[in-house]
C-alpha positions as a Markdown table, in Angstrom:
| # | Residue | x | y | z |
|---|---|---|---|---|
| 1 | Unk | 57.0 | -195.1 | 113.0 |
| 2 | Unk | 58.5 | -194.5 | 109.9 |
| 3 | Unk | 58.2 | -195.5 | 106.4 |
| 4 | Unk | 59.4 | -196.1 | 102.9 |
| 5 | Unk | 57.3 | -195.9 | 100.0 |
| 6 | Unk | 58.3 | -197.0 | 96.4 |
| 7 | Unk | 60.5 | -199.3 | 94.3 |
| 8 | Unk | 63.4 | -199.0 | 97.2 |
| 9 | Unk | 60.7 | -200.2 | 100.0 |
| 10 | Unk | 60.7 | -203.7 | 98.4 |
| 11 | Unk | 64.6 | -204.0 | 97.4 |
| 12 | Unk | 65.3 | -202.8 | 101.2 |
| 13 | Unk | 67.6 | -206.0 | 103.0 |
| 14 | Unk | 64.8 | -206.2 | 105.5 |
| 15 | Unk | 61.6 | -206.3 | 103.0 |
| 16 | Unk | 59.4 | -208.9 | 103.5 |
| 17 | Unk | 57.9 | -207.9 | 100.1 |
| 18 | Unk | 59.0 | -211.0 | 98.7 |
| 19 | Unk | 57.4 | -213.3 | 101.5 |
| 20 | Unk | 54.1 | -210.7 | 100.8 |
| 21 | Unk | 54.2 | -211.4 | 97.4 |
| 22 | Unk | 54.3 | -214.5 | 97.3 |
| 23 | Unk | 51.2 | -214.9 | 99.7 |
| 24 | Unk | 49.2 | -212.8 | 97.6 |
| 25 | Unk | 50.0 | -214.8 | 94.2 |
| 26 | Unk | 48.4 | -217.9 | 96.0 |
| 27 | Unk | 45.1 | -216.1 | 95.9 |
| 28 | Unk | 44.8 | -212.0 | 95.6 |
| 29 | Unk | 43.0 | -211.1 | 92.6 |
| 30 | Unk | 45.0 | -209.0 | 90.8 |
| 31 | Unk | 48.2 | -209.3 | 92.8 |
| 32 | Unk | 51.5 | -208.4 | 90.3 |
| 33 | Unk | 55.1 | -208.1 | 91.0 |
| 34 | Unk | 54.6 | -204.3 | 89.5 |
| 35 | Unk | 52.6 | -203.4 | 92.9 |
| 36 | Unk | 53.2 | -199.8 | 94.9 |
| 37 | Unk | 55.6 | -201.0 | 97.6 |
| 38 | Unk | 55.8 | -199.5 | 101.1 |
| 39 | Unk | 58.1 | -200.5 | 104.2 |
| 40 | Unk | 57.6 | -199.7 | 107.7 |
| 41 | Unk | 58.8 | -199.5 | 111.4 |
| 42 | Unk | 57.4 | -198.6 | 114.0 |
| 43 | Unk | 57.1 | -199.2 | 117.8 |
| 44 | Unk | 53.9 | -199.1 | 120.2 |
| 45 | Unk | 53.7 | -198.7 | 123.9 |
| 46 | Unk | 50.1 | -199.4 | 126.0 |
| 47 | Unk | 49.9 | -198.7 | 129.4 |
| 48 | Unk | 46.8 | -198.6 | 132.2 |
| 49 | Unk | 45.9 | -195.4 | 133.9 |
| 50 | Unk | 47.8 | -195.7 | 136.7 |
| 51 | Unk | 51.5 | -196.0 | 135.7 |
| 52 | Unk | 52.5 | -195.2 | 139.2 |
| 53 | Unk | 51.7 | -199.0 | 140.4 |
| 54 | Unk | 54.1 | -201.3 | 140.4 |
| 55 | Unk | 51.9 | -204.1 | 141.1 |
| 56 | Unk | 49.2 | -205.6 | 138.1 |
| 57 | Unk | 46.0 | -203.2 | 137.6 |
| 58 | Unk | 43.2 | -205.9 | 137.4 |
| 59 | Unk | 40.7 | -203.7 | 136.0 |
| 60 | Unk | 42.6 | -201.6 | 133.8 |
| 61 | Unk | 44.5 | -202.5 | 130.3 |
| 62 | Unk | 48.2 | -204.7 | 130.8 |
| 63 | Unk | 51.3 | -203.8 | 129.6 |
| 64 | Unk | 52.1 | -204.0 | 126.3 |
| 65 | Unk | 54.5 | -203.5 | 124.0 |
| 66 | Unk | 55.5 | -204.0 | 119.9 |
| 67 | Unk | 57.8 | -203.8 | 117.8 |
| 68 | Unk | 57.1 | -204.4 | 114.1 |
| 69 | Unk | 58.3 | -204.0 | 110.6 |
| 70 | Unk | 55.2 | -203.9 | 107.7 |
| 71 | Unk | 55.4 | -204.7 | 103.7 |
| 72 | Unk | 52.8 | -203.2 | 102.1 |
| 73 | Unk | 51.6 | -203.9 | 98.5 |
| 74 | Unk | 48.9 | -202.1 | 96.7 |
| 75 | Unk | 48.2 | -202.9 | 93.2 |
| 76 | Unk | 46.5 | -200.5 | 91.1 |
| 77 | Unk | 44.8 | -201.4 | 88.0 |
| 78 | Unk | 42.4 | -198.3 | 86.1 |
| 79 | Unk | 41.8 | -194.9 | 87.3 |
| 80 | Unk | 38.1 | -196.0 | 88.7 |
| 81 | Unk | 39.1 | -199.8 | 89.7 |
| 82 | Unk | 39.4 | -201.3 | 92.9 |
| 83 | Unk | 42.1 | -201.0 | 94.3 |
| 84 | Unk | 43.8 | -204.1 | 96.3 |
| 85 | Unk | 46.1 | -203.5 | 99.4 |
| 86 | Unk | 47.7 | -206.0 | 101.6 |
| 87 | Unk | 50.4 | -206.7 | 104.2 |
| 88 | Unk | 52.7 | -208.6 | 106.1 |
| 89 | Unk | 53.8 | -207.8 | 109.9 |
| 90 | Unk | 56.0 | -209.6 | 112.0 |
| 91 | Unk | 57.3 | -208.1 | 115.3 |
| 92 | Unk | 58.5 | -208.8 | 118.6 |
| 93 | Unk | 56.0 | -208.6 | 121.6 |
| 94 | Unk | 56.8 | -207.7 | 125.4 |
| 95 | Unk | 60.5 | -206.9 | 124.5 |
| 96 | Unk | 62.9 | -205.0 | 127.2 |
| 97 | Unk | 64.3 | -202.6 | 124.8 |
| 98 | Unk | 60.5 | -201.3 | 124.3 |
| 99 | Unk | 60.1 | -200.6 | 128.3 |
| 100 | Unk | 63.4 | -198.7 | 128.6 |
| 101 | Unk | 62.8 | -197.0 | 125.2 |
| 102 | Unk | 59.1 | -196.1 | 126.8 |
| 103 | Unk | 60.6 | -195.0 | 130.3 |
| 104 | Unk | 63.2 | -193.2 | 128.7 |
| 105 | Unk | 60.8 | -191.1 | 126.4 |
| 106 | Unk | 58.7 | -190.8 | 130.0 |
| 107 | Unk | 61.6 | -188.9 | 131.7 |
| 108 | Unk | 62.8 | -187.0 | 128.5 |
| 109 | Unk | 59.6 | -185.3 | 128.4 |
| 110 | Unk | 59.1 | -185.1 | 132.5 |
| 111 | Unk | 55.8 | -187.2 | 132.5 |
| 112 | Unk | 55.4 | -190.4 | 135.2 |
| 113 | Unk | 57.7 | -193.4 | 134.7 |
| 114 | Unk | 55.3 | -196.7 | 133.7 |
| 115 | Unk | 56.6 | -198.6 | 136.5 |
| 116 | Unk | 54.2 | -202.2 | 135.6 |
| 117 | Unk | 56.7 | -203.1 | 133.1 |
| 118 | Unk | 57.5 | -206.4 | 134.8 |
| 119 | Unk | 53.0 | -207.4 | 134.1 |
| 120 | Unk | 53.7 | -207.0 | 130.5 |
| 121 | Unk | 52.3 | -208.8 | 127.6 |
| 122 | Unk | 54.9 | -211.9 | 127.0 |
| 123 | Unk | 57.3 | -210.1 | 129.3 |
| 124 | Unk | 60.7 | -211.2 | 127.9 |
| 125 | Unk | 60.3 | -211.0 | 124.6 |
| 126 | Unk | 58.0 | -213.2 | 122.0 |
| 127 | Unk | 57.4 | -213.1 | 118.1 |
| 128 | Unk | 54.0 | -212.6 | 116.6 |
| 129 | Unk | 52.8 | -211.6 | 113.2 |
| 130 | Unk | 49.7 | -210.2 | 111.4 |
| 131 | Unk | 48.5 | -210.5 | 107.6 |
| 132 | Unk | 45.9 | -208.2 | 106.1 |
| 133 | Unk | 44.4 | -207.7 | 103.0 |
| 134 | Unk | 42.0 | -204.4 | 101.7 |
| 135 | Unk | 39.6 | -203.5 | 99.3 |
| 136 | Unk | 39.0 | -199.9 | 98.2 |
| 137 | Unk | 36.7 | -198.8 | 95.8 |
| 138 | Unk | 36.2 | -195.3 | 94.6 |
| 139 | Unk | 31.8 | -194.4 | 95.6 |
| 140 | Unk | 32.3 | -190.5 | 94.5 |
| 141 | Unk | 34.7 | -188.0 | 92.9 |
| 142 | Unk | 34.3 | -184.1 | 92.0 |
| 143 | Unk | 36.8 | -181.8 | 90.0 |
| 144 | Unk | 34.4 | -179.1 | 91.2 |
| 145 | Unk | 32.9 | -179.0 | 94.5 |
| 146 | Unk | 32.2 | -175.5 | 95.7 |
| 147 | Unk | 35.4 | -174.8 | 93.8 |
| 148 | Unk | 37.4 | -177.2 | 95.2 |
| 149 | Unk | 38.3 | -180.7 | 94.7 |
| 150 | Unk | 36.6 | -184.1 | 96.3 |
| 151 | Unk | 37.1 | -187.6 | 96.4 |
| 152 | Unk | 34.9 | -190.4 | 98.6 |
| 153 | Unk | 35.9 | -193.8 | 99.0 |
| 154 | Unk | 35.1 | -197.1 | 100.7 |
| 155 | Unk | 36.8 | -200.6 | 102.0 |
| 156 | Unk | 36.4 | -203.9 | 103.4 |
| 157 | Unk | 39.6 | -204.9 | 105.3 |
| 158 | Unk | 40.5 | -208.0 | 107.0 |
| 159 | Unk | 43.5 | -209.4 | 109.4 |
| 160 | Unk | 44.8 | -212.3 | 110.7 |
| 161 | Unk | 47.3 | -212.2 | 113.3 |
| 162 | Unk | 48.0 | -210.6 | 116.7 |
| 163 | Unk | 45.4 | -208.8 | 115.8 |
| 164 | Unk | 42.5 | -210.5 | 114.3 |
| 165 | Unk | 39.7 | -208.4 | 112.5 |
| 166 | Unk | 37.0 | -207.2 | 109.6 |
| 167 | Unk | 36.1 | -203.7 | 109.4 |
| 168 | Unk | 34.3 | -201.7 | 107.1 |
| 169 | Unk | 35.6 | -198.6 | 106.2 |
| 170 | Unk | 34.6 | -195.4 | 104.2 |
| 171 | Unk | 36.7 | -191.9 | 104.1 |
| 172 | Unk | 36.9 | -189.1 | 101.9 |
| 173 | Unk | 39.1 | -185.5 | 101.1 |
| 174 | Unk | 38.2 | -182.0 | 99.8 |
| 175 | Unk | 40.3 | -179.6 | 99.1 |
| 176 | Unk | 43.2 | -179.1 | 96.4 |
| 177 | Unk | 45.0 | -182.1 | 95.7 |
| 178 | Unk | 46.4 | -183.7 | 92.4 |
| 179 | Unk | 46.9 | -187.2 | 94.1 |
| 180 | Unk | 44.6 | -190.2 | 92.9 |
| 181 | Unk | 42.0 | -191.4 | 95.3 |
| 182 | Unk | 43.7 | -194.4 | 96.2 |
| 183 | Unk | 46.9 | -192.7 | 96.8 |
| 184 | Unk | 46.3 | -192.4 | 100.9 |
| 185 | Unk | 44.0 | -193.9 | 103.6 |
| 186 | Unk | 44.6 | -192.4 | 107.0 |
| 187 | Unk | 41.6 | -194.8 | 108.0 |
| 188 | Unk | 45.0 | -196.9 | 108.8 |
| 189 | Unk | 48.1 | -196.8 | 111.5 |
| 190 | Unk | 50.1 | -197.5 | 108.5 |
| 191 | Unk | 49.0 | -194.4 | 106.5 |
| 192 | Unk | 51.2 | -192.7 | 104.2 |
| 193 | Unk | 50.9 | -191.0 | 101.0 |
| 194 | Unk | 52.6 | -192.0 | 97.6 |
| 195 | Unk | 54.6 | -188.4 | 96.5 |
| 196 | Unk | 53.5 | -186.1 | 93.7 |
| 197 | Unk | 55.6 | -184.7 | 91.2 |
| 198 | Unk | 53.7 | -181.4 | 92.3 |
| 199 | Unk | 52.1 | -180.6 | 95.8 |
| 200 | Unk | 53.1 | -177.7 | 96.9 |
| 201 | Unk | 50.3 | -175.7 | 97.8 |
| 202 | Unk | 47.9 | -178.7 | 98.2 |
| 203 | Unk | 45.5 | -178.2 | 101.4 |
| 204 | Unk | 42.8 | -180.5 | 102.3 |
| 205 | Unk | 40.9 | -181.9 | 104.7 |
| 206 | Unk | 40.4 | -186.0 | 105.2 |
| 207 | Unk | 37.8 | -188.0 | 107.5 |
| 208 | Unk | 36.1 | -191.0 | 107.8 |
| 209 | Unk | 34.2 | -193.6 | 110.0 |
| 210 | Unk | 35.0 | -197.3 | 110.5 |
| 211 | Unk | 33.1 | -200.4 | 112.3 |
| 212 | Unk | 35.2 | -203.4 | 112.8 |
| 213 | Unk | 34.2 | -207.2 | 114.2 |
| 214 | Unk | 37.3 | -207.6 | 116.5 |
| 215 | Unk | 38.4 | -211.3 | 117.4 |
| 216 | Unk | 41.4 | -211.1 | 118.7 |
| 217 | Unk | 43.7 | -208.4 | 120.3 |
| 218 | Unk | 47.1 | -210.2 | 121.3 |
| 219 | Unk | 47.9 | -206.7 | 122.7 |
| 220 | Unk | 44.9 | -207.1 | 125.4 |
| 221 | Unk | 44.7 | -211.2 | 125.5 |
| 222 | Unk | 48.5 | -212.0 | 125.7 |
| 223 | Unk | 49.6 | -214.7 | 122.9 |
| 224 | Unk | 51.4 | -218.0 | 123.7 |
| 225 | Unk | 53.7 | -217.0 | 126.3 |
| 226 | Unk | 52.1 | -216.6 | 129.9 |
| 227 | Unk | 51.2 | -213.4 | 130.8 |
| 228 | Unk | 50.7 | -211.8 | 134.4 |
| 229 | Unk | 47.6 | -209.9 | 133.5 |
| 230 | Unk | 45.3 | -210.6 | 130.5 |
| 231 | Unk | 41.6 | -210.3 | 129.1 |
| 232 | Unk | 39.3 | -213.3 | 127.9 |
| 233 | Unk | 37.3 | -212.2 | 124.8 |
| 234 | Unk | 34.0 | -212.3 | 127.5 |
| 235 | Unk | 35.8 | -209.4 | 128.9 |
| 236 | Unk | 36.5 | -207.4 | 125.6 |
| 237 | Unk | 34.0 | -205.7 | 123.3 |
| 238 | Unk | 33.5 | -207.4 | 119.9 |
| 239 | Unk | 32.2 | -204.4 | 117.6 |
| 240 | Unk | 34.1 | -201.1 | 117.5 |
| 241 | Unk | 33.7 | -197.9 | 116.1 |
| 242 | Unk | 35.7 | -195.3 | 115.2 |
| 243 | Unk | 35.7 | -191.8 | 113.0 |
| 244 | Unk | 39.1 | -189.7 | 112.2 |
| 245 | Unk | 39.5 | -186.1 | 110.8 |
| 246 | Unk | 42.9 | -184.1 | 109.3 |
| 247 | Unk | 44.3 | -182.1 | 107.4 |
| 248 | Unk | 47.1 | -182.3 | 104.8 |
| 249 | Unk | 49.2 | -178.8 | 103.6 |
| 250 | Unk | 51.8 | -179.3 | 100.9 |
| 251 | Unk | 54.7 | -177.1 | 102.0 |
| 252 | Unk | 56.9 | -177.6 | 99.2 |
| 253 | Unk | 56.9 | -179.7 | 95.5 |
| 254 | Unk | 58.2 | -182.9 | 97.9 |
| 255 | Unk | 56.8 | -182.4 | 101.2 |
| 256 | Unk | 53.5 | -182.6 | 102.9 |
| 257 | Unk | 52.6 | -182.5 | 106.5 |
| 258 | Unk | 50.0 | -183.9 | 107.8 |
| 259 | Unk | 48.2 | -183.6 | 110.9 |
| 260 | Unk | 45.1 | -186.4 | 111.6 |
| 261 | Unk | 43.0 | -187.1 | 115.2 |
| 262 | Unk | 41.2 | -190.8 | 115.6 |
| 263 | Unk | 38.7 | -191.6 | 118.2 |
| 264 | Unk | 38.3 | -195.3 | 119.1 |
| 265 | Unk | 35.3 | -196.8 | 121.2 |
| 266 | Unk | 36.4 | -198.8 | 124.4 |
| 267 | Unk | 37.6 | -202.2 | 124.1 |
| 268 | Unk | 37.5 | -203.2 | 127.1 |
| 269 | Unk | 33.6 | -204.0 | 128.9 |
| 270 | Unk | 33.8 | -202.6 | 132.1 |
| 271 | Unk | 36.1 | -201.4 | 134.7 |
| 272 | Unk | 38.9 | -198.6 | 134.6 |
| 273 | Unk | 40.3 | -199.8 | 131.3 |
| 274 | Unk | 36.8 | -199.2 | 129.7 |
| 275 | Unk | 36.9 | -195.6 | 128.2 |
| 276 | Unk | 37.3 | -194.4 | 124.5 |
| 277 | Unk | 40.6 | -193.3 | 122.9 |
| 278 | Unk | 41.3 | -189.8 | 120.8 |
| 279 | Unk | 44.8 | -189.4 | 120.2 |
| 280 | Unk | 46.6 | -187.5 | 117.3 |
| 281 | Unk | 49.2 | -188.5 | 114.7 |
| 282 | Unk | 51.7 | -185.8 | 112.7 |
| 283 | Unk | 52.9 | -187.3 | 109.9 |
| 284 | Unk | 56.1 | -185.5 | 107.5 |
| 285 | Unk | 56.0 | -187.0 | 103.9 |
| 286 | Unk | 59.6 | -186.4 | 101.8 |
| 287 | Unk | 59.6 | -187.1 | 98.2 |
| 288 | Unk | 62.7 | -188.1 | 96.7 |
């Protein structure tokens, strides 16, 4: 993925920010056309298992693949207030550019080509989007913990979309930061971090848990199109947990790097496709 963060992010050609904001003036407490602006890419890729198959695994995860561009508004009101954060997806589902972009990363990197790419979710392209609104509230904050800084926070989040959801979240960072405690979340795929006019030598560590009521995973289900392979919701769990951990070290006055690992519980019920997922981000942050 990548992402833009700031007054540019909602004058960008391809902003939905005004779409966002105007969804959010219907009924978002506290929604304002002054509101932190962000603007994202990005590109996923699922597979099952067994990418050597060129045939549909039954009992494994289908094809899938998304491509997506995200608004995201946060409006922040007092120091200690709630924060507010919502945003607008819309993508394209089951595309061929994503399975020769995914093949091609396959082969750059000498790993096995997914060869099932013809099973995919709406194979041939199909559009789908996804609204969701946050709450974060600030539960704890130390200037001096064991001589270092900390901050603890929790959410309620909700979706509606390809992927439809409510989760309750709570995270928290300690360490030596000057950033507010709204000013990240890595709870989310879309994390990023507002810049600082001064970071460099921030280092701290970030974690969390989350539990979400999941209704509806387009990724796993398929959408309207037909699909060759898909899961009923009787197939799929509902509740899912999760917990993340990272650390953030700011290398210079404009740049942090920051390096976070998630663990998901299984989706799926049973079968091959019913494992839990750890995977690790890296994300570079470049204020300008």
């Amino acid at each position: 993925m990548f992402a833009l963060s700031g007054p540019a992010a909602s004058q960008f050609l391809l902003s939905l920010d005004p779409v966002l904001g105007f969804i959010d003036g219907l009924w978002l407490p506290g929604s304002a056309p002054t509101a932190k602006s962000a603007l994202q890419f990005g590109a996923q890729a699922y597979t099952p298992k067994d990418k050597k198959s060129h045939e549909v695994v039954r009992d494994d995860r289908p094809y899938a693949g998304l491509f997506s561009l995200t608004s995201t508004r946060m409006t922040v009101t007092g120091d200690a207030d709630p924060v507010w954060a919502s945003s607008l997806t819309v993508g394209l589902l089951g595309t061929g550019a994503g399975k020769n972009l995914h093949r091609g990363f396959h082969r750059a990197l000498g790993g096995q080509v997914p060869n099932g790419y013809d099973h995919q979710i709406s194979d041939g392209g199909e559009p789908t989007l996804k609204y969701t609104v946050r709450r974060q509230s600030l539960a704890a904050e130390s200037n001096d913990l064991l001589g270092q800084r900390a901050d603890f926070k929790w959410g309620i989040e909700g979706s509606a979309g390809y992927i439809t959801e409510a989760a309750l979240l709570v995270s928290g960072r300690f360490g030596r930061f000057p950033t507010p405690w709204w000013s990240l979340y890595p709870e989310r795929s879309e994390y990023y971090a507002p810049p600082s006019s001064k970071i460099e030598g921030d280092l701290y560590l970030m974690y969390g848990i989350g539990a979400r009521l999941r209704g509806y995973n387009s990724l796993l289900q398929g959408q309207f199109r037909d699909s060759d392979h898909t899961f009923g919701g009787s197939k799929l769990e509902t509740f899912l947990g999760e917990a993340y951990a990272g650390v953030t070290w700011g290398i210079t006055n404009s740049t942090t790097l920051s390096y976070l690992v998630r663990y998901q519980s299984a989706e799926i019920k049973n079968g091959k496709g019913s494992r839990d997922t750890v995977n690790g981000s890296l994300y570079l942050n470049y204020g300008y």
